[in-house]
VEXDREN-441939 format. One line per 2 residues: number of its first residue (from 1); their letters; for each residue y, z, x of N, C-alpha, C. Coordinates in Angstrom, 1 decimal. Each point is the difference from the previous one (the first is absolute). Last residue first. Example, Ala and Ser with C-alpha at 12.3 -4.5 7.8 and 13.67 -1.06 7.14 Angstrom:
# VEXDREN-441939
2	sa	-2.2,7.1,12.8,1.1,0.0,0.9,1.1,0.8,-0.8  -5.7,-0.1,0.3,1.2,0.0,-0.9,1.2,0.0,0.9
***
This chain:
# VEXDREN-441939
120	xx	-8.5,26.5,3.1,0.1,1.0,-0.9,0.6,1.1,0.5  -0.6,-5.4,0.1,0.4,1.1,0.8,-0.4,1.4,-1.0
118	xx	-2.4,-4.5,-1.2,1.1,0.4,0.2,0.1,1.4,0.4  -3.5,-4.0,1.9,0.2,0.9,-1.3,1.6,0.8,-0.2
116	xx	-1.1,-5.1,1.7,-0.2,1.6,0.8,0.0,0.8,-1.4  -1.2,-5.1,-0.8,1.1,0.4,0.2,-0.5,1.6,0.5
114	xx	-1.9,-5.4,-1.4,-0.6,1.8,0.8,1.7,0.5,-0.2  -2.7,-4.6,-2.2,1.5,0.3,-0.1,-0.2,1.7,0.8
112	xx	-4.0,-2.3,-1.4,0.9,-0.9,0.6,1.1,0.4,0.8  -3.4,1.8,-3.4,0.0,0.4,1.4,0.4,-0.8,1.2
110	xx	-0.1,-2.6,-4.7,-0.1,1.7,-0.2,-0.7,0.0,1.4  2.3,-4.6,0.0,-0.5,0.8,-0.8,0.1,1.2,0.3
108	xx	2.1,-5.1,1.2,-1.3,1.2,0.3,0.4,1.1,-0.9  2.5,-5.3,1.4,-0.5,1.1,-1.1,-0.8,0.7,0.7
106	xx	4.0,-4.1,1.1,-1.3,0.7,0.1,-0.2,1.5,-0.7  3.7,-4.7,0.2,-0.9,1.4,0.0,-1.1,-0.1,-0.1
104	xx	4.1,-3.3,2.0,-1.1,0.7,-0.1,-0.6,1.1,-0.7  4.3,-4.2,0.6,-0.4,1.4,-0.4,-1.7,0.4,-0.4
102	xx	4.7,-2.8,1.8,-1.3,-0.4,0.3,-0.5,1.4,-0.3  5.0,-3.2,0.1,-0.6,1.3,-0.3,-1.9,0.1,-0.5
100	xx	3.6,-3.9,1.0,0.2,0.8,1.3,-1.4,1.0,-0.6  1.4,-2.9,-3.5,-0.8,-0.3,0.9,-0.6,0.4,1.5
98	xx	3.8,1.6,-3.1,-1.4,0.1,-0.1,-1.0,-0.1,0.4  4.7,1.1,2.3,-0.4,-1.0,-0.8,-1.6,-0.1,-0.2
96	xx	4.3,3.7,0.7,-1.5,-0.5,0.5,-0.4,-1.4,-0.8  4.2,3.1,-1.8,-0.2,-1.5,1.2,-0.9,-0.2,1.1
94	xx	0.0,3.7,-3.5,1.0,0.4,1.3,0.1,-1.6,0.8  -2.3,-0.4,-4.0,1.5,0.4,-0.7,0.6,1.0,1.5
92	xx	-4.7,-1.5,0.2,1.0,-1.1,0.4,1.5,0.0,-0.9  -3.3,3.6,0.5,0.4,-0.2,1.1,0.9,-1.6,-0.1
90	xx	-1.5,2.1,-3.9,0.9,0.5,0.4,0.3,-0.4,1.3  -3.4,-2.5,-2.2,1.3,-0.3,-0.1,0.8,1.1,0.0
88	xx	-4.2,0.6,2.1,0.5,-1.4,-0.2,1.6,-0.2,-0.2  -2.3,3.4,-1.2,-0.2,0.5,0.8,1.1,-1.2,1.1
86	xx	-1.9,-0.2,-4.7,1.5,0.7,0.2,0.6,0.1,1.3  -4.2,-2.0,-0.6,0.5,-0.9,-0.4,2.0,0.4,0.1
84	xx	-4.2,2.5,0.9,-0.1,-0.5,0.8,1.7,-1.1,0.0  -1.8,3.0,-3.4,0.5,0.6,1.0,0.6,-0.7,1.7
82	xx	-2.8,-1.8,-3.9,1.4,0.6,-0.6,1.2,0.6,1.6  -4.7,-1.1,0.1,1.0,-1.6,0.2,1.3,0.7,-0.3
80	xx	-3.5,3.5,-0.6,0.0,-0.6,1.7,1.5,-1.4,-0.2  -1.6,1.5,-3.9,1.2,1.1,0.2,-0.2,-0.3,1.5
78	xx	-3.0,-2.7,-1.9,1.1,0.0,-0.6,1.3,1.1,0.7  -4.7,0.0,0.8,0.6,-0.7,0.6,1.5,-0.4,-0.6
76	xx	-1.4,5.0,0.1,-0.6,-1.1,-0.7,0.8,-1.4,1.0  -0.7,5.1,2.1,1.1,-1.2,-1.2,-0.7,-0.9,-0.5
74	xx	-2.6,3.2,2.8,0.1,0.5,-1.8,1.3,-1.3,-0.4  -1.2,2.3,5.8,-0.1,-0.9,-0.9,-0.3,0.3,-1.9
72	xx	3.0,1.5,4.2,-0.6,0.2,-0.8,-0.5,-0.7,-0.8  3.0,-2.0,4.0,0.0,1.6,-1.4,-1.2,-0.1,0.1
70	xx	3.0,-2.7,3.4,-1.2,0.8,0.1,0.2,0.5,-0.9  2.5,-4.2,1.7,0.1,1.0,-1.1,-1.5,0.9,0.4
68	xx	3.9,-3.7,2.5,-1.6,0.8,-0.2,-0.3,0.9,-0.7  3.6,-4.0,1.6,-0.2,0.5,-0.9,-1.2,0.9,-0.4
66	xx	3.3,-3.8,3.6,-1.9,0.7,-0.3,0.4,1.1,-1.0  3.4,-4.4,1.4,0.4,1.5,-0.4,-1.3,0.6,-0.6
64	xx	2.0,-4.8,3.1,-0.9,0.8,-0.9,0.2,1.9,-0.1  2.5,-5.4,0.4,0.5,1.1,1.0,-2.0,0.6,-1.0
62	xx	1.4,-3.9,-1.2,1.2,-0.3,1.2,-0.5,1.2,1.0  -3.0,-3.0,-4.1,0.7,1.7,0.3,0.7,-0.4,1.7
60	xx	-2.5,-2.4,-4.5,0.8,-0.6,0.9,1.0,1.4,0.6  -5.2,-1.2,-2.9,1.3,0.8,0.3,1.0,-0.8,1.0
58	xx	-5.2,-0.6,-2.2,1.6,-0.7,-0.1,0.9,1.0,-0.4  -2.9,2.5,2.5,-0.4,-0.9,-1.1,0.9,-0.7,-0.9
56	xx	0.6,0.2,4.8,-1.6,0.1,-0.9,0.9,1.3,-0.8  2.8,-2.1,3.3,-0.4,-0.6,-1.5,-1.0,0.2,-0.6
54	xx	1.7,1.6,4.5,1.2,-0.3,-1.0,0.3,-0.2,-1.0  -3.7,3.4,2.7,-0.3,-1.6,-0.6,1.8,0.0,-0.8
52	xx	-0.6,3.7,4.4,-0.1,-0.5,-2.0,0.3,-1.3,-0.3  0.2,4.6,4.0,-0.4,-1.4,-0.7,-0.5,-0.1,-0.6
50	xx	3.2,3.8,3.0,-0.4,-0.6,-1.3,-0.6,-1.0,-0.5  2.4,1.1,4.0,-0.7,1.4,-0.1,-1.3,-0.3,-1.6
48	xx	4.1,-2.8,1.7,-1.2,-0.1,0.9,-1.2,0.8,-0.2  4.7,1.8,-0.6,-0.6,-1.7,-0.1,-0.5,0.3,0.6
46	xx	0.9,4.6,-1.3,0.0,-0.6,1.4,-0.3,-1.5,-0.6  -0.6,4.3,-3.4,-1.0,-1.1,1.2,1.1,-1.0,0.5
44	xx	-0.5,4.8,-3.3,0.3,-0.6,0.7,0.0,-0.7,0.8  -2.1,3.5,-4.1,-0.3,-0.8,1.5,1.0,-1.3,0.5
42	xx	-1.0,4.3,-4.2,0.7,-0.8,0.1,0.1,-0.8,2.0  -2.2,3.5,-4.7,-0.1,-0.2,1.5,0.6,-1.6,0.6
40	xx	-0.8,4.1,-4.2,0.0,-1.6,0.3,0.9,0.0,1.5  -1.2,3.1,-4.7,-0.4,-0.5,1.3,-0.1,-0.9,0.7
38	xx	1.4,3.2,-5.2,0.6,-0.9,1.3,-0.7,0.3,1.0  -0.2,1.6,-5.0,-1.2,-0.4,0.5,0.8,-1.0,1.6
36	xx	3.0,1.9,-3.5,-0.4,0.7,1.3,-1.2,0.0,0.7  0.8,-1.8,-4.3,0.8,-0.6,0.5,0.3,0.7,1.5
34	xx	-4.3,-0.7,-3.1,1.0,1.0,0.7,0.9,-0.6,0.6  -3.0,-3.7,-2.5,-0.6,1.0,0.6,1.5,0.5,0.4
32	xx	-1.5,-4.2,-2.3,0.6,1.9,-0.7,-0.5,0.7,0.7  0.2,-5.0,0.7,-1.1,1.2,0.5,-0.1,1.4,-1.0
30	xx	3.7,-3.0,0.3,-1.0,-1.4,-0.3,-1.5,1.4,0.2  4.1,1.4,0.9,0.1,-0.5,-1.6,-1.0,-0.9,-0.1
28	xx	0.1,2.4,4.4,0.3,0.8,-1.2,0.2,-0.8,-1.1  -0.5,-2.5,3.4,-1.1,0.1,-0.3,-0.1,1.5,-1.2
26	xx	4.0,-2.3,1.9,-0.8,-0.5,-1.0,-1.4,0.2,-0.2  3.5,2.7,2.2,0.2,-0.3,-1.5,-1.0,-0.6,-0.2
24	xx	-0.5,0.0,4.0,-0.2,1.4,-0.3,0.3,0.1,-1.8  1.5,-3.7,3.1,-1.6,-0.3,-0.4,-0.2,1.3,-0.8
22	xx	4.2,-0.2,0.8,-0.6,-1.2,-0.6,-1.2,0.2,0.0  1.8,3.4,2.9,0.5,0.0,-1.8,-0.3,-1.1,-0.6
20	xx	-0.8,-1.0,4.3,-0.9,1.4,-0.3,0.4,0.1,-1.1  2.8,-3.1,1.7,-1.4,-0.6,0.0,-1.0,1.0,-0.6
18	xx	4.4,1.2,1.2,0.3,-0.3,-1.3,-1.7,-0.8,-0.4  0.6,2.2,4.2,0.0,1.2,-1.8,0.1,-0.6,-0.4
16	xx	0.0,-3.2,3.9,-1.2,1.1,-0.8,0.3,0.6,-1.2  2.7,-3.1,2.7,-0.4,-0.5,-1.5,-1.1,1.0,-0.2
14	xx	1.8,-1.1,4.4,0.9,1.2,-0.9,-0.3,0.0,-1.5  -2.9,-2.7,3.0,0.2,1.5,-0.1,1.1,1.1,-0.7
12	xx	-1.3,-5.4,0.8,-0.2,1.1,-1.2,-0.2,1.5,-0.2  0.1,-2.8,3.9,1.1,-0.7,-0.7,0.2,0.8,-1.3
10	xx	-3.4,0.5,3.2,0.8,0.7,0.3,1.3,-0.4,-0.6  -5.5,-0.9,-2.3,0.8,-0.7,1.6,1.5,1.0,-0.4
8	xx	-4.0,1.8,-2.5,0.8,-0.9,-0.4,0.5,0.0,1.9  -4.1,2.5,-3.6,0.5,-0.4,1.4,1.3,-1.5,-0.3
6	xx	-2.2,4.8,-2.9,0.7,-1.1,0.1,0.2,-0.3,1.5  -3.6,3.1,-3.1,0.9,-0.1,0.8,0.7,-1.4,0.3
4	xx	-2.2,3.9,-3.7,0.8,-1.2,0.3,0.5,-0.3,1.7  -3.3,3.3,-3.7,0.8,0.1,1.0,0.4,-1.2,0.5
2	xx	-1.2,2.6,-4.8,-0.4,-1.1,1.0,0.9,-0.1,1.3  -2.2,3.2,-3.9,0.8,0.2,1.1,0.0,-1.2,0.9
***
């Protein structure tokens, strides 16, 4: 169940759903995880609100787009890049530009993830 959240400056806002259905696909085909496995949390920032090396790591980025992944850890590193990589190139088929996009995960485990019990 990974939970995603995205911070992007106020230029890219009308670009959510289609930013959520990008990443959300790609970590469903890169993950095989439930296509109803959806969480993701999306943050808005004001210029100014946001800083970021223009060029580490020979990058050349105009704008930046944070990328946070929280699952479960078990992917292999392989299926981590996979996912990483689609992640990538769906957002730059909405005209993000790659270099813009900056992607973090992180991992934890068993008694990680709490949820309430269900209603009864």
């Amino acid at each position: 169940m990974p939970l995603v959240r995205v911070d992007i400056h106020d230029g890219l806002a009308p670009l959510r759903p289609d930013m959520s259905e990008a990443i959300h696909g790609a970590l469903v085909e890169a993950w095989g995880m439930p296509a109803d496995d959806l969480f993701q949390i999306f943050q808005v920032h004001q210029p100014g609100d946001l800083f970021f090396s223009r060029t580490f790591p020979d990058a050349d980025r105009s704008d930046i787009v944070f990328v946070q992944i929280l699952a479960f850890t078990g992917y292999t590193p392989q299926q981590k890049q996979q996912g990483a990589e689609l992640v990538a190139d769906r957002l730059a088929a909405l005209g993000i530009k790659r270099d813009d996009i900056l992607i973090a995960l992180h991992e934890n485990g068993d008694g990680d993830w709490l949820a309430p019990a269900k209603e009864r």
